[in-house]
C-alpha positions as CSV (number, residue, x, y, z in Angstrom):
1,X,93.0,107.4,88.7
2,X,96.6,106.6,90.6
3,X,99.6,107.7,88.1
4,X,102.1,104.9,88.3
5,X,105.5,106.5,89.8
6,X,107.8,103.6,89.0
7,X,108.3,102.7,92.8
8,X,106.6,99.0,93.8
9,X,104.5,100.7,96.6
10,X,100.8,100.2,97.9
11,X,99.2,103.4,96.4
12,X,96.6,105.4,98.7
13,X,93.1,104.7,98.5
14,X,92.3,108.5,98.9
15,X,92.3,110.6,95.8
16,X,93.1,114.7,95.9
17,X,93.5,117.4,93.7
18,X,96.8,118.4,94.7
19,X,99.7,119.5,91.6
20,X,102.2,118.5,94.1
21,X,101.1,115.0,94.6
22,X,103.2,112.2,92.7
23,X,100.0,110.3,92.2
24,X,97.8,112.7,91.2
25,X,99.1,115.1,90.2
26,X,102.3,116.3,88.2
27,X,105.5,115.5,90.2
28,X,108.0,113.7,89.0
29,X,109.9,111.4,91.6
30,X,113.8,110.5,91.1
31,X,116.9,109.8,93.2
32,X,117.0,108.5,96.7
33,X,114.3,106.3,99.0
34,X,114.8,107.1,102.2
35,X,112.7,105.3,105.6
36,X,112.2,106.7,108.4
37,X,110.0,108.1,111.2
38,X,108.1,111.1,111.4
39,X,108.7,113.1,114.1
40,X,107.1,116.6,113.7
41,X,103.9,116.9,111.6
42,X,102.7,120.6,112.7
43,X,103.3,122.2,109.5
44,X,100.7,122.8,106.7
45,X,101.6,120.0,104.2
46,X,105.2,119.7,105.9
47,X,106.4,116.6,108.0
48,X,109.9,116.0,109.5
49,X,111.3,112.8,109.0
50,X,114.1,111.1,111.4
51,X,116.2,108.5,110.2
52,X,119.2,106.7,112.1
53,X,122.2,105.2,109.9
54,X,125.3,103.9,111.1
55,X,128.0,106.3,110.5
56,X,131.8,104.7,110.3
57,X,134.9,105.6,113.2
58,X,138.1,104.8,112.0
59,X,140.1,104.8,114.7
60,X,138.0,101.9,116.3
61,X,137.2,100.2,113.3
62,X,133.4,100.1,114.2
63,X,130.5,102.0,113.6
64,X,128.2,104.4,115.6
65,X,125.0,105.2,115.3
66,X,123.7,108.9,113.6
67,X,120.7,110.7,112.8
68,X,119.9,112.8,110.6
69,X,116.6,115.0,109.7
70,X,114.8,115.1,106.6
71,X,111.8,118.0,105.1
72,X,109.2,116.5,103.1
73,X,106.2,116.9,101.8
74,X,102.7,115.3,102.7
75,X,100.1,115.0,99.7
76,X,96.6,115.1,100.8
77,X,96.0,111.3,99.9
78,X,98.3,110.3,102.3
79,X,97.2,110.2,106.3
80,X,100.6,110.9,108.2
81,X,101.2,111.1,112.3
82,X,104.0,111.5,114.1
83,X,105.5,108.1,115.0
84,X,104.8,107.1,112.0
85,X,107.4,104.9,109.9
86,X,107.4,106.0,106.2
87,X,108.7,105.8,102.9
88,X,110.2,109.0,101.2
89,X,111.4,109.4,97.9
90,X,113.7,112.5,96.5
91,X,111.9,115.0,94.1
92,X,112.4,118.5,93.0
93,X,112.7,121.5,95.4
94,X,109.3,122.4,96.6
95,X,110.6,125.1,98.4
96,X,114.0,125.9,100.3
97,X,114.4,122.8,102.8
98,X,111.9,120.7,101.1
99,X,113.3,118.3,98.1
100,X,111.6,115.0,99.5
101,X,108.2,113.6,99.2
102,X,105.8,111.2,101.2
103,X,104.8,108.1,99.2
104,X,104.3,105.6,101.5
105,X,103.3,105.1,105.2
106,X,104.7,101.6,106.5
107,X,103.1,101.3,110.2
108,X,100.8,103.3,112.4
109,X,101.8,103.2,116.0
110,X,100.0,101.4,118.7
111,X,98.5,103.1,121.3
């Protein structure tokens, strides 16, 4: 049974146990959605997300591109490589760096 998070996403087909997991288990999601890519997936239940943005100069009156890095956490349900694009949404603090949560994978690479 998939818990409804109040975010119009495909839910995964996998089911886990997991009291982390905002489908099936107990957390809450609120705040931000942030997309992006994953870039590092070598820690237990840990990716690292990259996202680009365009970040304003003043003094030229146009905008450059930035990136930033975000922590979050990968349920069991969900199936996440690196390259992957996904959908993150804000939660509580898991831990120190971690405060954001897989809920979606948008595309798989091609290779």
């Amino acid at each position: 049974m998939t818990r409804n998070i109040g975010i119009s996403i495909v839910p995964p087909k996998r089911t886990c146990e997991e009291e982390l997991c905002p489908f099936h288990g107990k957390l809450p999601i609120r705040g931000k959605l942030i997309f992006g890519t994953a870039v590092s997936c070598k820690a237990n239940k840990m990716s690292v997300i990259s996202r680009e943005y365009p970040r304003p100069v003043q003094k030229y009156k146009r905008y450059e591109r930035s990136s930033s890095k975000v922590h979050a956490f990968v349920p069991a349900c969900v199936d996440v490589q690196e390259g992957d694009e996904v959908k993150i949404a804000e939660c509580r603090p898991i831990s120190k760096t971690v405060s954001f949560v897989i809920v979606e994978v948008i595309t798989k690479p091609v290779i």
